[in-house]
N, CA, C and O atoms as CSV, one atom per row, in Angstrom:
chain,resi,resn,atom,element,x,y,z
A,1,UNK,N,N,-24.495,-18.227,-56.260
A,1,UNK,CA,C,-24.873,-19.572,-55.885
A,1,UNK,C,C,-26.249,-19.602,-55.231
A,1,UNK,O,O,-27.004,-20.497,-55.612
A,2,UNK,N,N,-26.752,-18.620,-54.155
A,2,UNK,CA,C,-27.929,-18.546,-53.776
A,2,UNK,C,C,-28.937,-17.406,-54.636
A,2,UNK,O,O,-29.977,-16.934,-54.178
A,3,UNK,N,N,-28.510,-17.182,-55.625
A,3,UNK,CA,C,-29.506,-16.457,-55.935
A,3,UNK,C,C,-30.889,-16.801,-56.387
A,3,UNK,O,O,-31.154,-17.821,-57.024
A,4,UNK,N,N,-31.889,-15.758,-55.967
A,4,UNK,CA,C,-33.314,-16.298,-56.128
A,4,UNK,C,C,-33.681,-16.515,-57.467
A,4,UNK,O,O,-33.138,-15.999,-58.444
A,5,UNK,N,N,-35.086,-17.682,-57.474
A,5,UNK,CA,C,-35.559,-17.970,-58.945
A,5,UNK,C,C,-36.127,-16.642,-59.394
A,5,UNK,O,O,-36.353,-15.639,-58.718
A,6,UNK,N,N,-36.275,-16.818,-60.442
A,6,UNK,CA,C,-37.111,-15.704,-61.161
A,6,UNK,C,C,-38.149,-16.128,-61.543
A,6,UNK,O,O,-38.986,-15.360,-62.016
A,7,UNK,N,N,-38.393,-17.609,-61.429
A,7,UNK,CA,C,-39.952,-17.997,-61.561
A,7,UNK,C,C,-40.240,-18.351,-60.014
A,7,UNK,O,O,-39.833,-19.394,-59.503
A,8,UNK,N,N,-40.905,-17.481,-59.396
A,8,UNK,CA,C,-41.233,-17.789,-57.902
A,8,UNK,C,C,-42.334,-18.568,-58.408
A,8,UNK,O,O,-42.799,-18.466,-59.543
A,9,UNK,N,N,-42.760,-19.424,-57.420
A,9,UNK,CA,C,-44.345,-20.324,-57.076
A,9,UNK,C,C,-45.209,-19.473,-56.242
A,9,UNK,O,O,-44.563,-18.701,-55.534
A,10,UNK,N,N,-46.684,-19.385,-56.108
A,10,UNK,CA,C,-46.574,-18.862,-55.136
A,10,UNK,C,C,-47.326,-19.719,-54.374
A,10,UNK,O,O,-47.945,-20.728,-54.709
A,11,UNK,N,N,-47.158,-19.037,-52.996
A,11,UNK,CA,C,-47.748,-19.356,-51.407
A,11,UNK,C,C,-49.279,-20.107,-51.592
A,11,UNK,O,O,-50.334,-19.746,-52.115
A,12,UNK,N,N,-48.867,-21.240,-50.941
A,12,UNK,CA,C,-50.053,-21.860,-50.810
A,12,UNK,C,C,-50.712,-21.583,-49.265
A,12,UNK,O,O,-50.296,-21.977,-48.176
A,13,UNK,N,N,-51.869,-20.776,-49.586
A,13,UNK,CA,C,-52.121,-19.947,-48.128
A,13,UNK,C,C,-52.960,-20.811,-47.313
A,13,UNK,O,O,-53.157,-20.546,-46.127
A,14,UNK,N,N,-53.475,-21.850,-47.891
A,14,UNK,CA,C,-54.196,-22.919,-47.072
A,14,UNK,C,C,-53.995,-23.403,-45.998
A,14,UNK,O,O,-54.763,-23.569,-45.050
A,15,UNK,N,N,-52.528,-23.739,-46.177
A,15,UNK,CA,C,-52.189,-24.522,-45.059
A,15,UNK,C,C,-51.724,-23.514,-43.914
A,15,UNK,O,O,-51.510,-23.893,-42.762
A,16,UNK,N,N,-51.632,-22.619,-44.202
A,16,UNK,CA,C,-51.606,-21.532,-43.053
A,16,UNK,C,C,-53.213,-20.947,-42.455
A,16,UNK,O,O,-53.555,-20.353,-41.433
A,17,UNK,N,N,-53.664,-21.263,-43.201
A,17,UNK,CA,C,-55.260,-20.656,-42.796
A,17,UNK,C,C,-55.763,-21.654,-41.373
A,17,UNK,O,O,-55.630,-22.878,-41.407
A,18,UNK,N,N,-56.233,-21.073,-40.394
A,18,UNK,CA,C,-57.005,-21.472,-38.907
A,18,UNK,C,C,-58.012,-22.639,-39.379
A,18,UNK,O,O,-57.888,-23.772,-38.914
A,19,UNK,N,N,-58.955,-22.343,-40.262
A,19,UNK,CA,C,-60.210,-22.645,-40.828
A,19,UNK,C,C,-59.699,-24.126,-41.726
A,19,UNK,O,O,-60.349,-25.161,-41.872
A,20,UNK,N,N,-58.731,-23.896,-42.087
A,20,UNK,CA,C,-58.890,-25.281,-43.451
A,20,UNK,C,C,-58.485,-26.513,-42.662
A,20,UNK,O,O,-57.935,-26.571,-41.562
A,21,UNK,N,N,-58.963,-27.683,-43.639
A,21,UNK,CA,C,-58.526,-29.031,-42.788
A,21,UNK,C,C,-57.225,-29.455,-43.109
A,21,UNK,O,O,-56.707,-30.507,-42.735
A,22,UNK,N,N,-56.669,-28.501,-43.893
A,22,UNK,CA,C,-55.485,-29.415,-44.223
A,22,UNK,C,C,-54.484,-28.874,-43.560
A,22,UNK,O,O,-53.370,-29.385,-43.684
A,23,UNK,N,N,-54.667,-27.727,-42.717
A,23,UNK,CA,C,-53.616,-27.485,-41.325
A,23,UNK,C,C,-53.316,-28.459,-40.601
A,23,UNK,O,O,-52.158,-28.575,-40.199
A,24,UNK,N,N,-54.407,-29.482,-40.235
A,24,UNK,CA,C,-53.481,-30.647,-39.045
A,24,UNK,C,C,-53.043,-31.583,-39.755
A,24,UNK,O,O,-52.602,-32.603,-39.225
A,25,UNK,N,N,-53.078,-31.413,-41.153
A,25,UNK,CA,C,-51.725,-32.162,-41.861
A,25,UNK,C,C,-50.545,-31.716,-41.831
A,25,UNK,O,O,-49.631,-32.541,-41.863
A,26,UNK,N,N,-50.273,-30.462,-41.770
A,26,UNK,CA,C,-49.254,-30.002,-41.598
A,26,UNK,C,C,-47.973,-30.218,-40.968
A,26,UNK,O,O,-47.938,-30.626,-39.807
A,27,UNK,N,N,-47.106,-30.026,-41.501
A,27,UNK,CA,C,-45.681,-30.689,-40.309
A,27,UNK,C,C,-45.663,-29.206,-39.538
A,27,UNK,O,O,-45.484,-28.075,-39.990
A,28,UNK,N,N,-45.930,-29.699,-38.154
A,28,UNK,CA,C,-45.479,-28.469,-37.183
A,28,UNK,C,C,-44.005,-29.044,-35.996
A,28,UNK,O,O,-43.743,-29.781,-35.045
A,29,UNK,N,N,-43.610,-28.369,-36.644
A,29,UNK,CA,C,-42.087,-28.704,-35.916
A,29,UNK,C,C,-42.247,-28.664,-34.412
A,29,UNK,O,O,-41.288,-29.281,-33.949
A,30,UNK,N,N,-42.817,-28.338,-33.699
A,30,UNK,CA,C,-43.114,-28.037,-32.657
A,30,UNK,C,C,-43.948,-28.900,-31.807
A,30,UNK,O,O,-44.005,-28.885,-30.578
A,31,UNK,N,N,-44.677,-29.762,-32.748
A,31,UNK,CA,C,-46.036,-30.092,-32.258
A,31,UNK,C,C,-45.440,-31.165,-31.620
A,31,UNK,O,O,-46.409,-31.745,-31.128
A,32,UNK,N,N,-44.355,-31.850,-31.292
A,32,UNK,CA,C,-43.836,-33.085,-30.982
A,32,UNK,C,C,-42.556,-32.927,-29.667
A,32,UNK,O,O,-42.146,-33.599,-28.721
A,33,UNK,N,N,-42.340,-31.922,-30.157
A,33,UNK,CA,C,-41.120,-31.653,-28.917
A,33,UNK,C,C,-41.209,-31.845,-27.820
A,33,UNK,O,O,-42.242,-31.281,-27.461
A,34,UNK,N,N,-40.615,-32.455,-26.770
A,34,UNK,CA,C,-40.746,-32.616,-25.573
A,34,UNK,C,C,-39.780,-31.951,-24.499
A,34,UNK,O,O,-38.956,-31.411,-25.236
A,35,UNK,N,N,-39.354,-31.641,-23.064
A,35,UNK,CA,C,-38.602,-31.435,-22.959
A,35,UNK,C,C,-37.797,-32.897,-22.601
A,35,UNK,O,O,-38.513,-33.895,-22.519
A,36,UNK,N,N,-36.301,-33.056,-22.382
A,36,UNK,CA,C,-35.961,-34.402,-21.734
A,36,UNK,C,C,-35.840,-34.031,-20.567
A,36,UNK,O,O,-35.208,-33.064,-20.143
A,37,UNK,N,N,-36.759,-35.182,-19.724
A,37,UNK,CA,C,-36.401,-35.717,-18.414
A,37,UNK,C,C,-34.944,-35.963,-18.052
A,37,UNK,O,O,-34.276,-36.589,-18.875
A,38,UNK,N,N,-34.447,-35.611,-17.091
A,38,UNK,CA,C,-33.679,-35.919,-15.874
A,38,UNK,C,C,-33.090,-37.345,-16.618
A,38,UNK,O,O,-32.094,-37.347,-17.342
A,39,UNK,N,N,-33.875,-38.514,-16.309
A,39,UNK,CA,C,-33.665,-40.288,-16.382
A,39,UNK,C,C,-33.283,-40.471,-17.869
A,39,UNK,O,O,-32.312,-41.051,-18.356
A,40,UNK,N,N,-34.530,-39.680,-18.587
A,40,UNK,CA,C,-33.917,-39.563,-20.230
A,40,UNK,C,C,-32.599,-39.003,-21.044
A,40,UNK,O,O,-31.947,-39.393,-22.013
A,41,UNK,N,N,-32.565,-38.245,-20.431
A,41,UNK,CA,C,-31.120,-37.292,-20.992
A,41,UNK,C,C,-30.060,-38.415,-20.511
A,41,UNK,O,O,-29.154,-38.806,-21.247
A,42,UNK,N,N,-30.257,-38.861,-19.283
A,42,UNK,CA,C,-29.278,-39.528,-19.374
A,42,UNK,C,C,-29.169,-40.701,-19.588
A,42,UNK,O,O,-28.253,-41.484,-19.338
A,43,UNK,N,N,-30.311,-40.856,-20.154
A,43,UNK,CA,C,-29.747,-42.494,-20.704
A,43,UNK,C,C,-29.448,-42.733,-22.003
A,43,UNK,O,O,-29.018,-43.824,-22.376
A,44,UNK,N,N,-29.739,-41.313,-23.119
A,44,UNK,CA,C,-29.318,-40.966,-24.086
A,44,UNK,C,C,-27.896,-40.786,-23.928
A,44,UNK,O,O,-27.189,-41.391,-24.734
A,45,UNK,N,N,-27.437,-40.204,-23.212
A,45,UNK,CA,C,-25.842,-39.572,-22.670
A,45,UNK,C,C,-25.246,-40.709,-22.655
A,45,UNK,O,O,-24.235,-40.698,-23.357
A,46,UNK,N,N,-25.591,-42.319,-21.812
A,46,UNK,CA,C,-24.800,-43.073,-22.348
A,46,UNK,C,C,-24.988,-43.657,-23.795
A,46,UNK,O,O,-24.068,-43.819,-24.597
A,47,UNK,N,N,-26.530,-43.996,-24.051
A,47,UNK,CA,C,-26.456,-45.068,-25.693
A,47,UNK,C,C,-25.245,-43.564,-26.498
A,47,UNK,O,O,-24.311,-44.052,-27.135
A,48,UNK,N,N,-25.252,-42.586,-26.483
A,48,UNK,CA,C,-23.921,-41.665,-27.055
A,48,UNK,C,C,-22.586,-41.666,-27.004
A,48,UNK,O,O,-21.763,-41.386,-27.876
A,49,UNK,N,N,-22.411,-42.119,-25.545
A,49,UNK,CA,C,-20.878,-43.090,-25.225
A,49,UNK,C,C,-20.443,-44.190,-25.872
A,49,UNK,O,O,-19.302,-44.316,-26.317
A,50,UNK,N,N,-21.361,-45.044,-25.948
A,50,UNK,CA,C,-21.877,-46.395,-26.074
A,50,UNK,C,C,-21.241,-46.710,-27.893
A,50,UNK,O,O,-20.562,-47.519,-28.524
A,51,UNK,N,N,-22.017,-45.461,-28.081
A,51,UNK,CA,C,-22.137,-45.274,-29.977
A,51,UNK,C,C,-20.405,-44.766,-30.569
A,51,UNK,O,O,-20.082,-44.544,-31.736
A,52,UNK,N,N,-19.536,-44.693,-29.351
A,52,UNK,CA,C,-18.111,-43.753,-30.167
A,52,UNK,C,C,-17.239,-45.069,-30.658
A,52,UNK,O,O,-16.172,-45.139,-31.268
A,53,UNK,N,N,-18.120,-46.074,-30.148
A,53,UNK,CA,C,-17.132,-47.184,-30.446
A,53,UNK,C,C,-18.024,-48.385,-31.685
A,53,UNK,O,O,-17.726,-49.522,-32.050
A,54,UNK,N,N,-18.884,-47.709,-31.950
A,54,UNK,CA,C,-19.653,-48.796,-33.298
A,54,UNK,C,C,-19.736,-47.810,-34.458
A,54,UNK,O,O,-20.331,-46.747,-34.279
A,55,UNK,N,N,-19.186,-48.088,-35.623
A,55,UNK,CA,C,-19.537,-47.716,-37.012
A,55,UNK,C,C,-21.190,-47.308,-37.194
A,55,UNK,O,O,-22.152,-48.048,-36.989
A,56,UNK,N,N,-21.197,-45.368,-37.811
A,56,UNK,CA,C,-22.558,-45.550,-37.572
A,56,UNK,C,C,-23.309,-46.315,-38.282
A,56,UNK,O,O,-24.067,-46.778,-37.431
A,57,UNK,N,N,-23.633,-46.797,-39.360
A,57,UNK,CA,C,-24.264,-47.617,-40.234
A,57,UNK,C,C,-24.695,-48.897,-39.004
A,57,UNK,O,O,-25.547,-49.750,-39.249
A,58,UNK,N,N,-24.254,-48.857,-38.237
A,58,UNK,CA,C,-24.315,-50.469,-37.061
A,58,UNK,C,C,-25.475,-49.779,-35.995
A,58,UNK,O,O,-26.289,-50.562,-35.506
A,59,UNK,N,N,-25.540,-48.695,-35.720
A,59,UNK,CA,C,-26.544,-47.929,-34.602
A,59,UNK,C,C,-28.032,-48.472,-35.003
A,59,UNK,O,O,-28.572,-48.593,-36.103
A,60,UNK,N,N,-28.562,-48.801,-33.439
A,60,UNK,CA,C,-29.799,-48.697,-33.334
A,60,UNK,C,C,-30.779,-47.788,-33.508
A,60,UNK,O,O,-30.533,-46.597,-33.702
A,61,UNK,N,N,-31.629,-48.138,-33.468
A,61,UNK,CA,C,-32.578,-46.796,-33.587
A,61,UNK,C,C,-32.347,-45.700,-32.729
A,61,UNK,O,O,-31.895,-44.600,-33.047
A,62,UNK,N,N,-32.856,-46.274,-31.100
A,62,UNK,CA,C,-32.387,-45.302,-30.086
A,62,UNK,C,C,-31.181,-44.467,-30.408
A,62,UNK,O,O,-31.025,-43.247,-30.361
A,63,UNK,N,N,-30.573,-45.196,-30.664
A,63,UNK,CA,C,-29.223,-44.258,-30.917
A,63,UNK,C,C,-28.931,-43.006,-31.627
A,63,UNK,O,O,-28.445,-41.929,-31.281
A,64,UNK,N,N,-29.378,-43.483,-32.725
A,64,UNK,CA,C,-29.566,-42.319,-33.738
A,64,UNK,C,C,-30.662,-41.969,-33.480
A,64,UNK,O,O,-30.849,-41.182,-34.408
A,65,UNK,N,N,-31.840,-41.955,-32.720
A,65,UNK,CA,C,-32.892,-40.775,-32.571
A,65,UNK,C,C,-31.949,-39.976,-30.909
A,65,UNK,O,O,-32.135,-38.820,-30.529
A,66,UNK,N,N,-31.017,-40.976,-30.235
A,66,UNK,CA,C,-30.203,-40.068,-29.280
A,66,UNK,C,C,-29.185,-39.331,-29.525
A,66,UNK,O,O,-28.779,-38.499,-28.714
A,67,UNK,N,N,-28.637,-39.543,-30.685
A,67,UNK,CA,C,-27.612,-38.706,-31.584
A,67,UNK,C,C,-28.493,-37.542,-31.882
A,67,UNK,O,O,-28.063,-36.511,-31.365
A,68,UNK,N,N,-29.711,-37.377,-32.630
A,68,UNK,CA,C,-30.738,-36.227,-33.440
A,68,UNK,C,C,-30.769,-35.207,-32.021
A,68,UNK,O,O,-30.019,-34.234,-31.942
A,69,UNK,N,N,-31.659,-35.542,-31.020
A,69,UNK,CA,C,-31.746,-35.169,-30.126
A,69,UNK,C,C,-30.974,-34.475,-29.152
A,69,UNK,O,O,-31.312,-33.372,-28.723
A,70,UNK,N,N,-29.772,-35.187,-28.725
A,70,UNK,CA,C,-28.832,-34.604,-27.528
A,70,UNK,C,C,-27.693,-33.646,-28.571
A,70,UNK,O,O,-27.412,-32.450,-28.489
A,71,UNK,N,N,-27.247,-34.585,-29.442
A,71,UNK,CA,C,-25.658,-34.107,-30.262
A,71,UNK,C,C,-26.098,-32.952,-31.013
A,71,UNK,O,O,-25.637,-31.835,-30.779
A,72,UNK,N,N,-26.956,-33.164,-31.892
A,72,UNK,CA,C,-27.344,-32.213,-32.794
A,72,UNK,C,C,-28.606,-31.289,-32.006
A,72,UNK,O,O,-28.821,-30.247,-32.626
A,73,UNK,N,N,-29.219,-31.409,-31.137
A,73,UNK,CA,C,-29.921,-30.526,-30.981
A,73,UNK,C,C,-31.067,-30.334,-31.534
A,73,UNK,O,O,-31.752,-29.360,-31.222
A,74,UNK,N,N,-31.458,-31.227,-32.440
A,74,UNK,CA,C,-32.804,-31.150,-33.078
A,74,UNK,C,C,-33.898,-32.053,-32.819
A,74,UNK,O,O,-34.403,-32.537,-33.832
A,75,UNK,N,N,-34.632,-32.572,-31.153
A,75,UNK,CA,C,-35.479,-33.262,-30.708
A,75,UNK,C,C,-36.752,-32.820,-31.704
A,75,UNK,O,O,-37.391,-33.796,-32.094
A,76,UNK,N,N,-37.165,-31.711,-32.116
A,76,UNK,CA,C,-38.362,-31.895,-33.031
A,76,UNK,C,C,-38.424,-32.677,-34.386
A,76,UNK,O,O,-39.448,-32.830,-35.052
A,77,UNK,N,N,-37.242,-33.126,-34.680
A,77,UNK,CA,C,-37.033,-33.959,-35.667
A,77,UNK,C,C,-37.225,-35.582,-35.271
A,77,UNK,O,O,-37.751,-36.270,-36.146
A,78,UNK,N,N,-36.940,-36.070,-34.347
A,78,UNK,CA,C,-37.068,-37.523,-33.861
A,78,UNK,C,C,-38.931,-38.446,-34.416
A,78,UNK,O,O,-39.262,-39.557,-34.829
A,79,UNK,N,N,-39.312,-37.742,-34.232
A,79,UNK,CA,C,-40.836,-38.657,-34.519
A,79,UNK,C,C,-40.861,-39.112,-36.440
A,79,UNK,O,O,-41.273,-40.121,-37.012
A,80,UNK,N,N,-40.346,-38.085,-36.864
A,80,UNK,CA,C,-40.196,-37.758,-38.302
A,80,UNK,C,C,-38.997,-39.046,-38.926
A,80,UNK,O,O,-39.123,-39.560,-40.037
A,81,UNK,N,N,-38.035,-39.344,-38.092
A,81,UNK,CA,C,-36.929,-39.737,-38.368
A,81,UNK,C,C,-36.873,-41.254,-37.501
A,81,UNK,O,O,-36.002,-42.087,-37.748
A,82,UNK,N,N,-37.878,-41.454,-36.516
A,82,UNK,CA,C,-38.400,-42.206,-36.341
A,82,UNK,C,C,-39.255,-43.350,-37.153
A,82,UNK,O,O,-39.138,-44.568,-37.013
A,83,UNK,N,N,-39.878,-42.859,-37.774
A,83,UNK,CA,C,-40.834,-43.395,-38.972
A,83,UNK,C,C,-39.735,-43.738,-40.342
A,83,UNK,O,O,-40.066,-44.605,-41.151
A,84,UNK,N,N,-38.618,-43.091,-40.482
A,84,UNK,CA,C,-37.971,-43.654,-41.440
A,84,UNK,C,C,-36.881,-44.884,-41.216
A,84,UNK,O,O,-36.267,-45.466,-42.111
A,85,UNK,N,N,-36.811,-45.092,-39.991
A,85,UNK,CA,C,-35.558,-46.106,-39.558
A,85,UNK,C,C,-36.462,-47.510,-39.844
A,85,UNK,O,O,-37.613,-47.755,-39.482
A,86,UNK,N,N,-35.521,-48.339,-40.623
A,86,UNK,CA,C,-35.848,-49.491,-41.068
A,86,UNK,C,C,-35.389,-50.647,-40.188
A,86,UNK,O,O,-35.916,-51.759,-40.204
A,87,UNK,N,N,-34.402,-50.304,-39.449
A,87,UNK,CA,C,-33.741,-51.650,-39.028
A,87,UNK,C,C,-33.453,-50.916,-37.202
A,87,UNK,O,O,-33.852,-49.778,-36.952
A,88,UNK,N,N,-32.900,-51.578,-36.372
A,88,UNK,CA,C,-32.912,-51.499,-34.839
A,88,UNK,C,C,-34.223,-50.964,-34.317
A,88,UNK,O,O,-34.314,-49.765,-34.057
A,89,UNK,N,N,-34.987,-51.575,-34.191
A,89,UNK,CA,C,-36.194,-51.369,-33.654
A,89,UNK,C,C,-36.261,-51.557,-31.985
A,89,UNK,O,O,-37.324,-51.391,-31.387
């Protein structure tokens, strides 16, 4: 099931290179992370309480960027996932 292609692509070394411009295009997972504040964590901790009782399809934005963040553990994802939420602004 995982086995590798046999037509590899290869490495586009650009975007790893110091020198090229198309590094600060780059998605750096990192480049966004914050740690949470004290006031923040917990005010995520409740919109998460808040959320056990609404169908997710009904969540606000906050919510689901406080779901990404606290539940799942993946705060470098929020800015990314941010930009795709259409509705609870």
């Amino acid at each position: 099931v995982f086995a590798r292609s046999r037509h590899r692509k290869a490495l586009n070394t650009s975007v790893s290179g110091s020198t090229g411009t198309d590094a600060s295009d780059a998605f750096d997972p990192y480049r966004s992370w914050s740690p949470l504040t004290e006031e923040g964590y917990a005010e995520k901790l409740r919109l998460l309480r808040e959320a056990v009782t609404i169908p997710m399809e009904r969540w606000r934005a906050t919510t689901v960027l406080a779901w990404l963040e606290v539940a799942l553990g993946m705060p470098q994802y929020g800015p990314r996932c941010a930009e795709n939420i259409k509705s609870g602004k």
